[in-house]
C-alpha positions in Angstrom: 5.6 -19.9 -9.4 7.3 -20.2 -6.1 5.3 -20.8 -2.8 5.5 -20.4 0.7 4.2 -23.5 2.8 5.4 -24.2 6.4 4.4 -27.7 8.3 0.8 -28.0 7.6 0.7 -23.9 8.1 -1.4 -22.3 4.5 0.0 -22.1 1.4 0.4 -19.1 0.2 1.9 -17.9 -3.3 5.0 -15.4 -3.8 4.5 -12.8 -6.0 7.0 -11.4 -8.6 8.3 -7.9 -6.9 6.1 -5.3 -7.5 8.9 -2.9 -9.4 6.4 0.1 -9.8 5.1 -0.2 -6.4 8.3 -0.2 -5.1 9.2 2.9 -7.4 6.1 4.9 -6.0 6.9 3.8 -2.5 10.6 4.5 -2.6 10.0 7.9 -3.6 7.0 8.5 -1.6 9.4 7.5 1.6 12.2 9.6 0.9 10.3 13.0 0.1 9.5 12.0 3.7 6.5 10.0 3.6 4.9 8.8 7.0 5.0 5.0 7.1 1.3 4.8 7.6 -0.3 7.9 7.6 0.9 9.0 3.9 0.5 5.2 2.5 -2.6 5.4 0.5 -3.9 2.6 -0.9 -2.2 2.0 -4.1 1.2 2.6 -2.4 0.6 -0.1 0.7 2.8 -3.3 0.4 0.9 -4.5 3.1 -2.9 -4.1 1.1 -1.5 -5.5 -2.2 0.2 -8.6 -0.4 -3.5 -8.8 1.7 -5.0 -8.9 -2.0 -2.2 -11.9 -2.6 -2.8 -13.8 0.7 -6.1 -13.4 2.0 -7.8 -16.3 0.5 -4.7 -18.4 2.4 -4.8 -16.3 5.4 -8.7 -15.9 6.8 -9.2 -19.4 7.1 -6.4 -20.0 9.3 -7.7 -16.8 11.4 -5.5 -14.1 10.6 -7.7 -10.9 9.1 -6.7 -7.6 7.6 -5.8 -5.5 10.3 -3.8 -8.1 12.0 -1.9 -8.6 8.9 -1.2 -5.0 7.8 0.1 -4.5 11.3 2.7 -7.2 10.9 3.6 -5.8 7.6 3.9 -2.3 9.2 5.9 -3.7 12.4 8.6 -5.3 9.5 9.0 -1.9 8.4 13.1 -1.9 9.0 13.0 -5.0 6.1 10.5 -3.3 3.7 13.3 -0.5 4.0 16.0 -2.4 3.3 14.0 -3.8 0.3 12.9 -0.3 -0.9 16.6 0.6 -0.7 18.1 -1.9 -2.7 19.9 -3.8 0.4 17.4 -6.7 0.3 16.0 -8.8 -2.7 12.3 -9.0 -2.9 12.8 -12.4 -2.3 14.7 -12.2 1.2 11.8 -9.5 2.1 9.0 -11.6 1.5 9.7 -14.9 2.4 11.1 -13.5 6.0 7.3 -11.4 6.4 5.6 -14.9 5.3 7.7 -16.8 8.1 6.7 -13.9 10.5 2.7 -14.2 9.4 2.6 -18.1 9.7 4.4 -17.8 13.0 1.6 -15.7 14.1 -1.4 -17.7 13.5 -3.8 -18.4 15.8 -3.2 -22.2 17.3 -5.5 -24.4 16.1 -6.7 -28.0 17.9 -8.1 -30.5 16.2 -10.0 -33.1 17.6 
């Protein structure tokens, strides 16, 4: 299992690529998909990730829209994924980076 754990930020698993997702979504894409309006459910990168990442992501204040909106504003990487010019592994740990980077700041007394 690899992980994904910045400086004290949450530690959140990485996921073997989801190949049949990726099929679906590929092909869903290039029959000229919409980005978000044509990604149901069971084709969303960003909702099976949230299903991944939730329990490291809520406490540290980032919720479900927040987080499918990053996904969705990453879209030129997911591309590059879908289309072969990006291993799963570049993809995700660069939308991790972006997610931790865009956590609410947090004092401690």
């Amino acid at each position: 299992m690899v992980v994904f754990e910045v400086d004290g930020g949450p530690r959140m698993e990485l996921p073997d690529e989801p190949l049949e997702l990726k099929s679906r979504l590929r092909g869903a894409l290039l029959d000229g998909g919409n980005w978000r309006d044509d990604s149901s459910d069971d084709l969303s990168v960003g909702l099976w990730l949230w299903a991944q990442w939730q329990a490291a992501l809520e406490p540290r204040g980032m919720y479900r829209e927040e987080f499918i909106d990053l996904v969705f504003a990453n879209k030129r990487e997911q591309w590059l994924w879908l289309m072969g010019d990006r291993q799963w592994i570049q993809y995700l740990t660069g939308l991790a980076g972006r997610v931790v980077r865009r956590l609410p700041v947090t004092t401690e007394a």
